[in-house]
C-alpha positions as CSV (number, residue, x, y, z in Angstrom):
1,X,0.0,0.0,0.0
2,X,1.7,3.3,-1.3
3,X,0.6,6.2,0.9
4,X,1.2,9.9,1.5
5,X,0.8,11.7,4.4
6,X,-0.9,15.5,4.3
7,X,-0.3,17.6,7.3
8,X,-3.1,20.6,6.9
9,X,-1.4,23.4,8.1
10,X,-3.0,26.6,6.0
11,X,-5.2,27.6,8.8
12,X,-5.4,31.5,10.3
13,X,-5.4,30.4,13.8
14,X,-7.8,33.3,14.7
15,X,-9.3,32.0,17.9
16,X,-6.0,31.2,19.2
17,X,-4.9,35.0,18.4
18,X,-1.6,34.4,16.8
19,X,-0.3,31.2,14.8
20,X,-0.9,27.9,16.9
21,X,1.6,25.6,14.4
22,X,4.6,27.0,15.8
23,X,3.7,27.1,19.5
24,X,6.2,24.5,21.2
25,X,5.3,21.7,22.4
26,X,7.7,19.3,23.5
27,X,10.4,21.7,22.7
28,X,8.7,21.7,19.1
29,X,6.8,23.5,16.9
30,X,3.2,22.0,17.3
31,X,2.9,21.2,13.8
32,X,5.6,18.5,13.8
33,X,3.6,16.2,16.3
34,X,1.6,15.1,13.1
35,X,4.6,15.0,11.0
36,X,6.1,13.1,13.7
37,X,3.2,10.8,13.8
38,X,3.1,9.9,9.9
39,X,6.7,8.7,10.2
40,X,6.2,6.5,13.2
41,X,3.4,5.0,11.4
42,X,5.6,4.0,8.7
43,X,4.8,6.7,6.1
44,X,8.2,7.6,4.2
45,X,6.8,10.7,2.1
46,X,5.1,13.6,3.9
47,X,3.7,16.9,2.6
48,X,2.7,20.4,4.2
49,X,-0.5,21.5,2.6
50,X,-0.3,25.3,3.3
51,X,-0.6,29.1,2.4
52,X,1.9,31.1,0.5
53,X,2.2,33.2,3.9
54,X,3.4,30.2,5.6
55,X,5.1,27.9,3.0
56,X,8.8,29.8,3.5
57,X,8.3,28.6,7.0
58,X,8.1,25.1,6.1
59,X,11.2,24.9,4.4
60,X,12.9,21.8,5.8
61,X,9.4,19.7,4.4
62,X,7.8,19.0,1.0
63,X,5.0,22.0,0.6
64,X,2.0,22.1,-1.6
65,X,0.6,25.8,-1.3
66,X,-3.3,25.6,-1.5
67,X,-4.8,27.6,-4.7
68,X,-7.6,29.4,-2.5
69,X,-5.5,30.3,0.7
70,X,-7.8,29.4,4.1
71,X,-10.5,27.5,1.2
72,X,-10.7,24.8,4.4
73,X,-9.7,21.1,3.8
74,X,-12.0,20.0,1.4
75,X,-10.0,22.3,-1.4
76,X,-6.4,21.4,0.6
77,X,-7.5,17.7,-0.1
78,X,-8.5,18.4,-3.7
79,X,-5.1,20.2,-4.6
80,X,-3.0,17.9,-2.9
81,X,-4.7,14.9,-4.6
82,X,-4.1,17.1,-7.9
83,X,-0.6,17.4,-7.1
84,X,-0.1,14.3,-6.2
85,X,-1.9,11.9,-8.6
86,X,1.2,12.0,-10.7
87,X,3.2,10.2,-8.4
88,X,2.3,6.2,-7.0
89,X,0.4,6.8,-4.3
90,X,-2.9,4.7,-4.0
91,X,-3.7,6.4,-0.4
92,X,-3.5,10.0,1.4
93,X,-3.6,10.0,5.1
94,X,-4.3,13.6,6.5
95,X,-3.6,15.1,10.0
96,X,-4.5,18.1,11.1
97,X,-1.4,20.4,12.4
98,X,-2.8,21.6,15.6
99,X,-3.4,17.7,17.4
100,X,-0.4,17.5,19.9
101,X,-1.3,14.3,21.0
102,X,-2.1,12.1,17.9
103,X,0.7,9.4,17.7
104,X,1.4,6.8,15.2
105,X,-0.4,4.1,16.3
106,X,-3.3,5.9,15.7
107,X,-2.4,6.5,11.8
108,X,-1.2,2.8,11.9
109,X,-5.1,1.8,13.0
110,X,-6.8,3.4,10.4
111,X,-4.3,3.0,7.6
112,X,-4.6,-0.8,8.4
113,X,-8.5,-0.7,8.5
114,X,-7.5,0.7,4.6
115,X,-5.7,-2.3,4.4
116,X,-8.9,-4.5,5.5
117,X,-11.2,-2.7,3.5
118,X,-9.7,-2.0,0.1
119,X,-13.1,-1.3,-1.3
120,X,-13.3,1.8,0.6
121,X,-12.4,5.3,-0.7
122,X,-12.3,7.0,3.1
123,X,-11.3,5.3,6.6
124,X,-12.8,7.5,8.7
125,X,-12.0,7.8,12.1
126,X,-15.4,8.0,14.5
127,X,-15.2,9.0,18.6
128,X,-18.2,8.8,19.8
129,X,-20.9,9.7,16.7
130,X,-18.7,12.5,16.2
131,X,-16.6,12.2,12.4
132,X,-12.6,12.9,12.2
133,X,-12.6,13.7,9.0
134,X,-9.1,15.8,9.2
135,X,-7.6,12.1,10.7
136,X,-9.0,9.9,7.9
137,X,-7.3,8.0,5.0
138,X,-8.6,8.7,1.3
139,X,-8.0,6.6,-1.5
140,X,-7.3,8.6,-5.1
141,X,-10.0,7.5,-6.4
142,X,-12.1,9.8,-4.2
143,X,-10.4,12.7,-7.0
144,X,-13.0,12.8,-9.5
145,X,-15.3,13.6,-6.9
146,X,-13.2,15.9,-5.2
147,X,-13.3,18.0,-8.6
148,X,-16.7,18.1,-8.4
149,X,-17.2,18.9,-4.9
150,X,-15.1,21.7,-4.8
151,X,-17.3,23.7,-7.4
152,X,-19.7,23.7,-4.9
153,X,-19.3,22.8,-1.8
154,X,-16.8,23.3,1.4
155,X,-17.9,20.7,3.5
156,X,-16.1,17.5,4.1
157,X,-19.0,15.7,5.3
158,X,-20.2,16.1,1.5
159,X,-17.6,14.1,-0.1
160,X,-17.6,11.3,2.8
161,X,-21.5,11.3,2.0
162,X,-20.7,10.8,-1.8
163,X,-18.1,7.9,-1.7
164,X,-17.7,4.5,0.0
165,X,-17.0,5.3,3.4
166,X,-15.7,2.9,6.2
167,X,-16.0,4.1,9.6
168,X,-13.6,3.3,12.4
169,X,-14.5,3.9,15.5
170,X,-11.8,5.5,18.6
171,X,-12.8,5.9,22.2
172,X,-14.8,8.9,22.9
173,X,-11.7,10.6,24.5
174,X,-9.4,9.4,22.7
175,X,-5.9,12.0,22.7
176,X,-5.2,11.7,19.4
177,X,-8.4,13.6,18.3
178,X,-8.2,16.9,20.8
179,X,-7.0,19.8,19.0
180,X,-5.8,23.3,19.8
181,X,-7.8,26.0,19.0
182,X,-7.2,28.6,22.1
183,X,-4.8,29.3,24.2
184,X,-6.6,27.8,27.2
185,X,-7.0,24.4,25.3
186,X,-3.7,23.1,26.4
187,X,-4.9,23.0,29.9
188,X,-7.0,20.0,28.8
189,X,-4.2,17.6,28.0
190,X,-4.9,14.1,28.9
């Protein structure tokens, strides 16, 4: 199974009041928990999906800078699938860049629930009735629709509506899936 990893990271971070992806956190910049992540999970090539603003920031990673900056992550998904359906990749496992606790066992479940279900163009991660759709696995051959999608929607839950969708299901509080949004969120680590 050929997979690439997407780390969303074009965000504006205006709740938090100043960019959360660079906030340290472990004596590193937030962002590099999910990078961090995709590696221990066994996933050799990772990309940024980013803003022109924030791509010279990046510098030390592969960047794809989004068409329509802060176009949320339906239109990161569709560019980065655009950008990389040249290469082999069969899969593209996204994380957002603000989760300081995912870890790659997590990205190891659901990439082998992709595994178990081949069938399936999106593993998506469930906690508790609630979707994950920022921590799920797409196939490529969720593209076509993608193209379609983006004319008209912004919604993720309208391309997991349109596809053959597995669901995997994660404790209700599970760590991997809090995120960082303000400043007083990181007094709710586990």
């Amino acid at each position: 199974m050929n997979v690439a990893g997407l780390v969303l990271a074009g965000g504006r971070s205006s709740r938090y009041g100043k960019q959360k992806l660079f906030e340290s956190f472990h004596g590193k910049p937030l962002y590099q928990q999910s990078l961090a992540a995709m590696q221990n999970a066994g996933i050799p090539s990772v990309y940024i999906i980013t803003n022109r603003e924030l791509a010279p920031v990046f510098e030390n990673h592969p960047v794809i800078i989004e068409e329509h900056p802060h176009g949320g992550p339906l239109r990161a998904l569709h560019k980065a699938m655009e950008k990389l359906s040249e290469e082999r990749f069969e899969w593209i496992q996204t994380l957002p860049g603000d989760v300081p606790f995912v870890d790659g066992d997590t990205v190891r479940n659901i990439l082998q629930a992709a595994k178990q279900h081949p069938n399936s163009d999106i593993i998506l991660p469930t906690t508790d009735a609630r979707f994950q759709p920022l921590h799920a696995a797409y196939h490529m051959r969720c593209l076509p629709e993608l193209r379609e999608l983006v004319k008209k929607e912004s919604s993720m839950k309208a391309l997991y509506d349109n596809v053959k969708t597995h669901q995997l299901m994660f404790p209700a509080n599970h760590p991997a899936f809090i995120n960082i949004n303000r400043p007083e969120d990181w007094r709710h680590e586990p």
